[in-house]
Each structure stands twice: as structure tokens, then as C-alpha cells.
C-alpha positions as CSV (number, residue, x, y, z in Angstrom):
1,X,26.0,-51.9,-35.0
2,X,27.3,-51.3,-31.7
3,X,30.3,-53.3,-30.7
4,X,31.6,-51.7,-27.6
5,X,30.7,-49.3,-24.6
6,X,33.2,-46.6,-23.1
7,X,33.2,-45.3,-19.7
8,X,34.5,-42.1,-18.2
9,X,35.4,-43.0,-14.4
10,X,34.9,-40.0,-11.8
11,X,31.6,-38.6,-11.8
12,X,30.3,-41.5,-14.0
13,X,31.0,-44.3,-12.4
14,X,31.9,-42.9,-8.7
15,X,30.6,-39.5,-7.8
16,X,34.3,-38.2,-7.2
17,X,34.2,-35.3,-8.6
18,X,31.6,-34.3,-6.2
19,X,33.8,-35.0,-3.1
20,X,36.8,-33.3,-5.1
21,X,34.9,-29.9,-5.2
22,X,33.6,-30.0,-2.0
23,X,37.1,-30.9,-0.5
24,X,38.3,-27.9,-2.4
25,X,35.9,-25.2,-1.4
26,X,36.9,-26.5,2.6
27,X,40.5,-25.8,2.4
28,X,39.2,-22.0,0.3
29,X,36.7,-21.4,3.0
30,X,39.3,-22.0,5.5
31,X,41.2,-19.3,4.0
32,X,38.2,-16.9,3.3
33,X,37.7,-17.8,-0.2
34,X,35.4,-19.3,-2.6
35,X,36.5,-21.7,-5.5
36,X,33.5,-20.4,-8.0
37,X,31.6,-23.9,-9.2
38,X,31.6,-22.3,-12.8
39,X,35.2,-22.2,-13.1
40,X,36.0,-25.5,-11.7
41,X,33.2,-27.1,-14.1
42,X,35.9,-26.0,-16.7
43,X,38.7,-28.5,-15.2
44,X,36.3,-31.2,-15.0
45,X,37.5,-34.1,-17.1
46,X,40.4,-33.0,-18.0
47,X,44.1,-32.1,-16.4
48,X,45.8,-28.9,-15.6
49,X,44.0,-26.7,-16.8
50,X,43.8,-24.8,-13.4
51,X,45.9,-25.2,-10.1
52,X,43.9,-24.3,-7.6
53,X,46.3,-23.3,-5.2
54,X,47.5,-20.7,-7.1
55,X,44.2,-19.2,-8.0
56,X,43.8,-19.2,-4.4
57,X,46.9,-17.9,-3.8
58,X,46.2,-15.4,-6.2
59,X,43.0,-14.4,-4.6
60,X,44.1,-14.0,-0.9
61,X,47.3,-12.2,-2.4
62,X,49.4,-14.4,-0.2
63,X,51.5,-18.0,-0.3
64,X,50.4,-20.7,1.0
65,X,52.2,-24.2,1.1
66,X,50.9,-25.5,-2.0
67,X,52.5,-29.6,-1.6
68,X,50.6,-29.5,2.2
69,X,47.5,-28.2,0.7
70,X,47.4,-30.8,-2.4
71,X,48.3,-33.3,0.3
72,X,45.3,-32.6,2.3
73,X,42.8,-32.4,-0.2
74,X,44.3,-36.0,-1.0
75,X,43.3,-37.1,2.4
76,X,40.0,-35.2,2.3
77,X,39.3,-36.5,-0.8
78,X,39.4,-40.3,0.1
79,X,38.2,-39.8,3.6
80,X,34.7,-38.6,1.7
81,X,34.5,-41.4,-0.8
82,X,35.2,-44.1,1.8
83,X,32.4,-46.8,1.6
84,X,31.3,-45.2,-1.6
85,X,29.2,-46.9,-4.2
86,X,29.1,-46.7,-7.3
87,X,26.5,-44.3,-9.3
88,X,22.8,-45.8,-10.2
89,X,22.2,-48.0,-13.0
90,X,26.4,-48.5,-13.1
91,X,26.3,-51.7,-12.4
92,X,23.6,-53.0,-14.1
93,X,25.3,-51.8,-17.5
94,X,28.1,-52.8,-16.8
95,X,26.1,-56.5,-16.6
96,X,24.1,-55.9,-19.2
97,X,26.6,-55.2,-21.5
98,X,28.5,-58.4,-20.8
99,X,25.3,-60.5,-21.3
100,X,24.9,-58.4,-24.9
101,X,28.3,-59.9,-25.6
102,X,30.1,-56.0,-26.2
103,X,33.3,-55.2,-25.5
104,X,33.4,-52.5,-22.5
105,X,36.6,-50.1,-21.9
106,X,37.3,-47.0,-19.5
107,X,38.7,-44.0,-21.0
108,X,39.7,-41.2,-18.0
109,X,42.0,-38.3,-17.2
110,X,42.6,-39.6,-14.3
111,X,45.9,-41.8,-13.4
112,X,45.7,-45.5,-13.8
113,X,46.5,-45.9,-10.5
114,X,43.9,-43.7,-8.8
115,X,41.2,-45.5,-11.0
116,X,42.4,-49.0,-10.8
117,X,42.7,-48.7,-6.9
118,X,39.0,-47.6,-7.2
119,X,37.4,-49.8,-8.8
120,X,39.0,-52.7,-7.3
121,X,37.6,-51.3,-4.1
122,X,34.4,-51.4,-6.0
123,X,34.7,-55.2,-7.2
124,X,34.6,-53.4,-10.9
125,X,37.4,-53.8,-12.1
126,X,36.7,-57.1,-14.0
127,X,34.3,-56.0,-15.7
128,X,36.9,-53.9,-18.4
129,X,38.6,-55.6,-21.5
130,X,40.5,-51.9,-21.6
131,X,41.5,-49.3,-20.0
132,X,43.3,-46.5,-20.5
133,X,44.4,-43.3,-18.6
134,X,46.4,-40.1,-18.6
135,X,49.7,-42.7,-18.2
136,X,48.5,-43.6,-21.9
137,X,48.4,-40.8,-24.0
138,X,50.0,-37.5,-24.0
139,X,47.1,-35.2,-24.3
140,X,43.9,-36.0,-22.1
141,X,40.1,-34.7,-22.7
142,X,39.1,-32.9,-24.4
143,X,41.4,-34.7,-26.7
144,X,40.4,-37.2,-28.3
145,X,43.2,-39.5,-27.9
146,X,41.9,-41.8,-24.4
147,X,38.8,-42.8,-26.8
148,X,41.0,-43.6,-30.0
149,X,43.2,-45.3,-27.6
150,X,40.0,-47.3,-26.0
151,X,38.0,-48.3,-29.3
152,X,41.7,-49.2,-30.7
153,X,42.4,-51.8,-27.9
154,X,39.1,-53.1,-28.1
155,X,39.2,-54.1,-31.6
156,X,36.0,-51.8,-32.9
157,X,35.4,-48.8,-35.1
158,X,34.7,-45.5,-33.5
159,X,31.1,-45.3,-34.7
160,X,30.4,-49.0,-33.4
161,X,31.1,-48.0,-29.8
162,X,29.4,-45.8,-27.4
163,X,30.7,-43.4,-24.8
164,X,29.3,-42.7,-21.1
165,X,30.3,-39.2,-19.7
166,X,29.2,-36.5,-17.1
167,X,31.8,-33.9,-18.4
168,X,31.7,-31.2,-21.1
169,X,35.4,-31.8,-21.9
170,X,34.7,-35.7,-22.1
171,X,31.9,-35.7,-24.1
172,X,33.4,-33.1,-26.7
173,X,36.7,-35.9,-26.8
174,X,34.2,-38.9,-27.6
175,X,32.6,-37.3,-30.2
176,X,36.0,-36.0,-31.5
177,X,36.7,-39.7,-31.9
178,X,33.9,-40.5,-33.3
179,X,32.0,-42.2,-31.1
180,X,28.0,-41.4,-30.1
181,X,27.9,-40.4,-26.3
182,X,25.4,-40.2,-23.6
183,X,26.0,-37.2,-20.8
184,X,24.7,-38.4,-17.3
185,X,25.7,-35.2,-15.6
186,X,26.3,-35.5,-11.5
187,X,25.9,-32.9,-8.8
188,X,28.7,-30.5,-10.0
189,X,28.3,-31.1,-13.8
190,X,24.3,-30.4,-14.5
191,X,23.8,-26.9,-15.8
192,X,26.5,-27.4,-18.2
193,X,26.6,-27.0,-21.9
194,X,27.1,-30.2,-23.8
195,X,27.4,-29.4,-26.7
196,X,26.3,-31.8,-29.9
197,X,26.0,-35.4,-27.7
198,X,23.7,-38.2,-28.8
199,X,21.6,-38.3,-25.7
200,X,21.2,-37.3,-21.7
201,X,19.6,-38.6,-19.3
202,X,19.7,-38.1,-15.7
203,X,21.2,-41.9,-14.5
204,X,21.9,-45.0,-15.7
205,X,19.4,-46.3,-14.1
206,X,16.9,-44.2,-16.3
207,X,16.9,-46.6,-19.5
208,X,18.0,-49.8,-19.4
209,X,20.8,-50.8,-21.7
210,X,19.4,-52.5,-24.3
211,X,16.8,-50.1,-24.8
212,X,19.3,-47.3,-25.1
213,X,21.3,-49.0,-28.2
214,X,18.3,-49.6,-29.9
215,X,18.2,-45.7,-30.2
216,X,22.0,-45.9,-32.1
């Protein structure tokens, strides 16, 4: 019986990681370069696993000031995603599933203060009995720690809960942990190989909720 329902936060809830590509491939054009979309689709959902400053760096065989650069695409970043909404269907789940009585958490790579700053802006936050971050546990996706974590705060078994990603490295984590998932890829994650997942579909908005955990 399902208890619970996880969400991922950028590209799930708020198309960020959209903006956070595009910001990216500026500052490379600016410098003659191209950040190829197939290796940054590898860094999605999870942390470090590329600095792109030093691939570009590595690229143009040159330095470039790596803290301005980061700062910038900051800036970039948040300059895109102001006045933002969030992603169709979001926010009908996220009522649905408190009328269905389940228990709802966030489980994201991101920091807990880039997400909690978000979804406050969003009037979301409420919404979450849990959430947990890359401040929580010491290896992010595609570790499966951030859903242990979630489903263990929450109160439910792994298997009783179900997880919402748009990220091959998330959805490989909730399924680590047990959980079924459904993949709603966004703009810079379609095309990619999700491995073993429960079901994908291209928005929330697609099936309601209900209808969806009838399938689990």
C-alpha cells in the first residue's frame, strides 16, 4: 500500500536544470566553446561529478577565473528562473496527495538552502512533512542515502512510498532504496536512459494521482 510520495526538486518540480545548462553553455559560447548536452546530462542529479570550469578550461587550454565564473552563472541562473512556476501537474499532486492522506517528502542533491529558498518563493514549501538535501547525507544520487533518509523521516517502508524524478542518477538512487519511481524527464533530461523505473510519463499533469497509485 502506498504510504508516502518523494520528490526530486530541480527539474521536477522547477525546470532549473534547464536554466542551469543554458546559463552554462552562455558563459562557453562566450569563450568559443560548447558544454556538450550529453556530458552534462551525466551531472544531472547529482554533485561533483564535473566542474565545468575546468573542462572549459581544459578545452580553451587556458585559465579563466573560476570563483567569477561560478559567481556569474549564480546570477544567471536566478535571473532566468525569476517569476518561474512550478512544472505541470506539480501542484495538483502535491494537493492530491494531501487529500489521500500520504505523507509527502523531497529528496535532492541540491543544498537545503537553494531548495528551501525556492519553494518558499513558490508557496510550496508547506506542503513537505520532510526534506532532506546534500547538508543530510554524505553521499548524494545516485546514492541511495537522500531516499533512505526521506522514507525514514517519514515513518514508511521503502516499497510503501513512491519517488518522482527527471534524472537518470535520481531514479537509479530511488530504486536503490527501494522505492517504485516515476521519470518525468524535462528539456535537458528526455533522450536519456532510465534504466529499470516503474513508469514515465511526460508531466504530472498526464495522470492524475490517484490514478497513478492504483498502478503500484
Amino acid at each position: 500500500m502506498i504510504k508516502a510520495v518523494v520528490f526530486d526538486f530541480d527539474g521536477l518540480i522547477l525546470d532549473s536544470e534547464t536554466s542551469v545548462y543554458n546559463a552554462i553553455q552562455e558563459i562557453f559560447t562566450e569563450h568559443s566553446c560548447n558544454m556538450p548536452l550529453e556530458l552534462w546530462q551525466q551531472c544531472i542529479g547529482t554533485k561533483d561529478f564535473l566542474d565545468p570550469f575546468e573542462y572549459l578550461e581544459e578545452q580553451i587550454n587556458k585559465k579563466v577565473d573560476r570563483k567569477g565564473l561560478r559567481a556569474k552563472h549564480h546570477e544567471r541562473v536566478l535571473s532566468m528562473l525569476e517569476g518561474e512556476k512550478p512544472l505541470p501537474g506539480v501542484e495538483d499532486y502535491l494537493e492530491a496527495a494531501k487529500e489521500l492522506g500520504l505523507k509527502i517528502a523531497l529528496a535532492t542533491s541540491s543544498s537545503r538552502q537553494w531548495v528551501t529558498g525556492h519553494l518558499e518563493k513558490l508557496n510550496l514549501l508547506s506542503y513537505f512533512d520532510c526534506l532532506k538535501t546534500a547538508d543530510d547525507v554524505e553521499h548524494v544520487k545516485p546514492d541511495p542515502a537522500l531516499y533512505l533518509e526521506a522514507v525514514k523521516c517519514l515513518g514508511v517502508k521503502p516499497n510503501e512510498a513512491i519517488a518522482f524524478e527527471d534524472s537518470a542518477n535520481g531514479a537509479r538512487a530511488a530504486k536503490a532504496a527501494g522505492l517504485y519511481c516515476v521519470v518525468i524527464p524535462n528539456e535537458v533530461t528526455k533522450g536519456l536512459v532510465f534504466g529499470d523505473v516503474d513508469h514515465q510519463m511526460e508531466s504530472l499533469a498526464e495522470v492524475q494521482l490517484k490514478e497513478l497509485m492504483n498502478r503500484f
